[in-house]
C-alpha positions in Angstrom: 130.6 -36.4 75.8 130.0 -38.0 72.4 132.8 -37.8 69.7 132.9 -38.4 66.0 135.9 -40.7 64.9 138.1 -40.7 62.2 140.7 -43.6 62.3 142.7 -43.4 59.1 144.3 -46.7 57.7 147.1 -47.8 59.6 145.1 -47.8 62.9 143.3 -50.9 61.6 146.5 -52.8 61.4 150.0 -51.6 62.0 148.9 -49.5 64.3 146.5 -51.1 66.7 148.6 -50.2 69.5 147.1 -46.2 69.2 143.8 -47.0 68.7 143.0 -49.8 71.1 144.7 -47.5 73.8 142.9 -44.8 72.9 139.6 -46.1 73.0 140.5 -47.7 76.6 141.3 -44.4 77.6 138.3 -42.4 76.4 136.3 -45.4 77.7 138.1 -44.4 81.2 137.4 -40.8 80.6 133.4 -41.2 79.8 133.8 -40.0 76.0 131.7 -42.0 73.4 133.3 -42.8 70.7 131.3 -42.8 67.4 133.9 -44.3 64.1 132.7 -42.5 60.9 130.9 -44.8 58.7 132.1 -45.6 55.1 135.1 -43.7 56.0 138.4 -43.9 53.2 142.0 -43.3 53.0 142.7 -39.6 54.2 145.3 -39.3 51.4 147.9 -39.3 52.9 149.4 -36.0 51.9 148.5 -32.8 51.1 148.6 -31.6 47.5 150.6 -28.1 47.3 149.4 -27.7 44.0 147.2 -25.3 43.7 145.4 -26.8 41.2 145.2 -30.3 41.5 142.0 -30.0 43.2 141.0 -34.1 42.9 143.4 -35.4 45.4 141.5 -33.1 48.2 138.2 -35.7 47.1 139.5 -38.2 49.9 140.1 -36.1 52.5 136.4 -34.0 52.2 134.7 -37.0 51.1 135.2 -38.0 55.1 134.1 -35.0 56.1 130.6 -35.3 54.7 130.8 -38.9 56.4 130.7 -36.3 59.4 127.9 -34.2 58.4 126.3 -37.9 57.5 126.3 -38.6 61.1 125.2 -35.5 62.2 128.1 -34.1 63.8 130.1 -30.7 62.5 133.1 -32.2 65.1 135.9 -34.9 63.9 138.6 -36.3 66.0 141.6 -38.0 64.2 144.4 -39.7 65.8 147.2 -40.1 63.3 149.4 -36.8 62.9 149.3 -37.2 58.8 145.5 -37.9 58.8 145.0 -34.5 61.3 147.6 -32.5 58.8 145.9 -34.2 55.7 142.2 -33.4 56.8 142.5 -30.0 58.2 144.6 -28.5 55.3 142.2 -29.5 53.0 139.4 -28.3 54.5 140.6 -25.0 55.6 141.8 -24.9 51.3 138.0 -24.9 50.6 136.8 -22.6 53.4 139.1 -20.4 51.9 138.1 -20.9 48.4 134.6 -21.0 47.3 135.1 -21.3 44.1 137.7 -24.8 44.5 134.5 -26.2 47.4 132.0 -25.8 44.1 134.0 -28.0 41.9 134.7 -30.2 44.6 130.9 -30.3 45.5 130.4 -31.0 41.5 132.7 -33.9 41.8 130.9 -35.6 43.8 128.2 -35.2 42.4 126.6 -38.3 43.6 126.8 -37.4 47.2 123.6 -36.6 49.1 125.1 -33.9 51.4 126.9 -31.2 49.7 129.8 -30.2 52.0 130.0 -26.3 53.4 133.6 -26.6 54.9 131.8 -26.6 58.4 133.1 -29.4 59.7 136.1 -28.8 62.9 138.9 -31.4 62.9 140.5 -32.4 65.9 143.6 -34.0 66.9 143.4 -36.2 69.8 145.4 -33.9 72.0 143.4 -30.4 70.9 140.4 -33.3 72.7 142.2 -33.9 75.6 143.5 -30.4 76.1 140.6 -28.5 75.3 137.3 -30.0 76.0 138.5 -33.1 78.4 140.9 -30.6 79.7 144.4 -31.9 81.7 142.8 -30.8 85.1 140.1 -33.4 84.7 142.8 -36.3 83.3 144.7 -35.7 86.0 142.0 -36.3 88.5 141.3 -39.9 86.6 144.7 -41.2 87.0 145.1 -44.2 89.2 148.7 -45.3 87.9 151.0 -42.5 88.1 154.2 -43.1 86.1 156.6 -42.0 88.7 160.1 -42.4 87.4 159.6 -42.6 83.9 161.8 -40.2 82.1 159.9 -39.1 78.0 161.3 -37.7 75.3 158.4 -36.6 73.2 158.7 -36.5 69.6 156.2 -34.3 67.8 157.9 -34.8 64.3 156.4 -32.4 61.4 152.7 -32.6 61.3 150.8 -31.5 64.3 152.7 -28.1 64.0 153.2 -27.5 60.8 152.1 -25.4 59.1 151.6 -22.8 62.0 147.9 -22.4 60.5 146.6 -25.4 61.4 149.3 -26.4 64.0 147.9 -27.5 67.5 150.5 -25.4 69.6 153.6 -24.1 68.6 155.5 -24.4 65.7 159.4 -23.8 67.4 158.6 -25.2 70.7 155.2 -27.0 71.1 154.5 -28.1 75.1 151.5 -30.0 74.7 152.8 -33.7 75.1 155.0 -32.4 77.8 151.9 -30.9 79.9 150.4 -34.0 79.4 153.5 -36.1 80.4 153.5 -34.0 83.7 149.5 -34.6 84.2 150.4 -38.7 84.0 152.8 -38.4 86.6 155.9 -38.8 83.6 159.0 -36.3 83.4 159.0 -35.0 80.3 162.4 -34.7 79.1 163.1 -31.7 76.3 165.5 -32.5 73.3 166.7 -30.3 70.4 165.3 -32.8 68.0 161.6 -33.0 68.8 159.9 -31.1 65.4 162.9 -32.7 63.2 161.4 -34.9 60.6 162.1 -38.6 61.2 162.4 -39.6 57.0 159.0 -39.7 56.5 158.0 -42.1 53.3 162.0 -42.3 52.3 161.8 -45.3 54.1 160.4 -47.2 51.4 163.5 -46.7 48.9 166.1 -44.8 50.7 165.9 -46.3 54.4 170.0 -45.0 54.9 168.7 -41.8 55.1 165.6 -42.5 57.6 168.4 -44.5 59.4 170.6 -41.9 60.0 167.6 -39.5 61.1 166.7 -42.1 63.8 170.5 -42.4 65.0 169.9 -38.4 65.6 166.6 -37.9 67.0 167.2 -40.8 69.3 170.7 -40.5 70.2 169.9 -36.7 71.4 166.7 -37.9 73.3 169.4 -40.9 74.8 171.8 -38.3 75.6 169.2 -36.0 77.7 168.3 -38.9 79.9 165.4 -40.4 78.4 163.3 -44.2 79.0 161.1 -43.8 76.3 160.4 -42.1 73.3 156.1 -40.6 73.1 155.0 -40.1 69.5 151.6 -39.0 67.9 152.1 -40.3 64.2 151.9 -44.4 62.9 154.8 -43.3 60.3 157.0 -42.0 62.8 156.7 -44.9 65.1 157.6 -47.3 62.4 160.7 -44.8 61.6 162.3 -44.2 65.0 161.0 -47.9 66.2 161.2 -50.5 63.6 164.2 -48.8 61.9 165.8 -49.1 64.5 166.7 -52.9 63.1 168.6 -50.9 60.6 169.9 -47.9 62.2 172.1 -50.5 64.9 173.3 -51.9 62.0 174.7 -48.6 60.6 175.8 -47.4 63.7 176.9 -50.0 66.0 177.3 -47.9 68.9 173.4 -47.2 69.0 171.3 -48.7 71.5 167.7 -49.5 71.1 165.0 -47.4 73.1 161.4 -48.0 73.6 158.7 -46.1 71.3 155.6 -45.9 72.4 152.4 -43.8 71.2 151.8 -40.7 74.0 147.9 -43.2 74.0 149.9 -46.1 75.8 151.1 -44.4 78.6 147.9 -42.6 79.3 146.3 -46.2 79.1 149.0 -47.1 81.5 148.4 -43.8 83.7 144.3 -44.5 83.7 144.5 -48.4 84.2 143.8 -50.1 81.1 144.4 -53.5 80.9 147.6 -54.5 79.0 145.9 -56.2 76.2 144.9 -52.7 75.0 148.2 -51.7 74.9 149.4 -54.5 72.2 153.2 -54.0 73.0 153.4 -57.4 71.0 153.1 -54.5 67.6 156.8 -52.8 68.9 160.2 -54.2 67.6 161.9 -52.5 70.8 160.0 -54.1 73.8 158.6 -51.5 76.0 158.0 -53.9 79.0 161.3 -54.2 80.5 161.2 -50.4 81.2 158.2 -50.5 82.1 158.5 -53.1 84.8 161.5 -51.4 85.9 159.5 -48.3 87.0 156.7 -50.7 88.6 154.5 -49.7 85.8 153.2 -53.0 84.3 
């Protein structure tokens, strides 16, 4: 299976630690993985106003990088660039009249975009087309012992529209935890937003949301913390530096993208894990449960 790649920004430097894992593990898998060409910043957000139609240029300008490869299939890895992306598209789909405009905006493009292109979060790849039944078959390393909170945080399930599973109580990290050998541990604080961008100017608040989302994943037993999304592993990881600080009581946990521990689980070499990107050192965890 061949698959068209989006990357997004912050896999090219803060974030190394998802991609590099996650092309050792497709590599384990058999997928080919083809990046986008002449790809740009996804955004970041999508515009709720209806008519500020130029900030959706970024996101369908990758798009047609898509159709420029010949492809009418994307798969993204970050959970902002997958919310960014598929909104915008499924704005246009919706509204012919906004895709014209759009088109006549970029002008200068050779392919005029038809919204035809699907987007695909890593997981919807694993899930759907790779399918758990065949992942499972390809792991050499269960992680026996190892107890995961997984943190979904806002966008892969919200809206419900283009949400991946559901939007109250989404399973799909947690059948995948089970698949890698893991024991997915459930916490009330899962789809709670982790502070998002107010950690540029207001990191007491994203300091008091990791104190909660970690604390209750703490409290239900967990080693680690799984998460899909570079801003909320800098949140409920890095910030943790701060949130200690606020909270003396809290102790540090282990972050790790849901990617690492299916390298871990299909036996990729450590290097393409990069746990020297984490403030909280995943190893000693890790070696604990005979893992690394």
């Amino acid at each position: 299976m061949k698959i068209s790649y989006y990357p997004g920004c912050t896999l090219k430097n803060n974030a190394k630690n998802f991609e590099d894992s996650t092309l050792c593990s497709l590599n384990k898998l058999g997928i080919q993985v083809e990046e986008l060409p002449r790809w740009n910043c996804c955004g970041t957000v999508f515009s709720l106003a209806t008519d500020d139609l130029i900030h959706h240029l970024a996101p369908l300008r990758n798009l047609i990088r898509v159709k420029e490869s010949n492809s009418d299939k994307v798969m993204t890895l970050c959970a902002m660039c997958y919310n960014t992306l598929k909104r915008a598209n499924e704005r246009v789909k919706s509204d012919p009249e906004s895709l014209d405009k759009i088109n006549e905006f970029m002008y200068r493009e050779k392919v005029k975009y038809k919204g035809d292109v699907k987007i695909l979060h890593l997981l919807e790849l694993l899930r759907d087309e790779i399918k758990f039944e065949t992942i499972a078959q390809q792991v050499v390393k269960p992680l026996k012992g190892l107890k995961v909170a997984n943190y979904y945080g806002c966008l892969l399930v919200r809206p419900k529209e283009i949400g991946l599973d559901d939007v109250e109580n989404p399973t799909i990290l947690e059948t995948l935890t089970t698949v890698l050998g893991a024991v997915p541990i459930d916490f009330p604080y899962k789809t709670e937003c982790c502070g998002a961008y107010q950690t540029v100017d207001k990191p007491d608040i994203v300091a008091e949301r990791t104190y909660q989302i970690l604390t209750s994943a703490q409290s239900q037993g967990a080693d680690i913390v799984a998460v899909s999304c570079p801003l909320c592993a800098f949140n409920l990881d890095h910030r943790q530096q701060h949130t200690v600080k606020k909270y003396p009581e809290f102790k540090h946990i282990p972050i790790l993208y849901f990617t690492q521990l299916l390298a871990i689980a299909l036996g990729c070499p450590e290097e393409a894990l990069r746990f020297d990107l984490h403030y909280v050192d995943p190893k000693p965890v890790l070696k604990e449960k005979g893992l690394i």
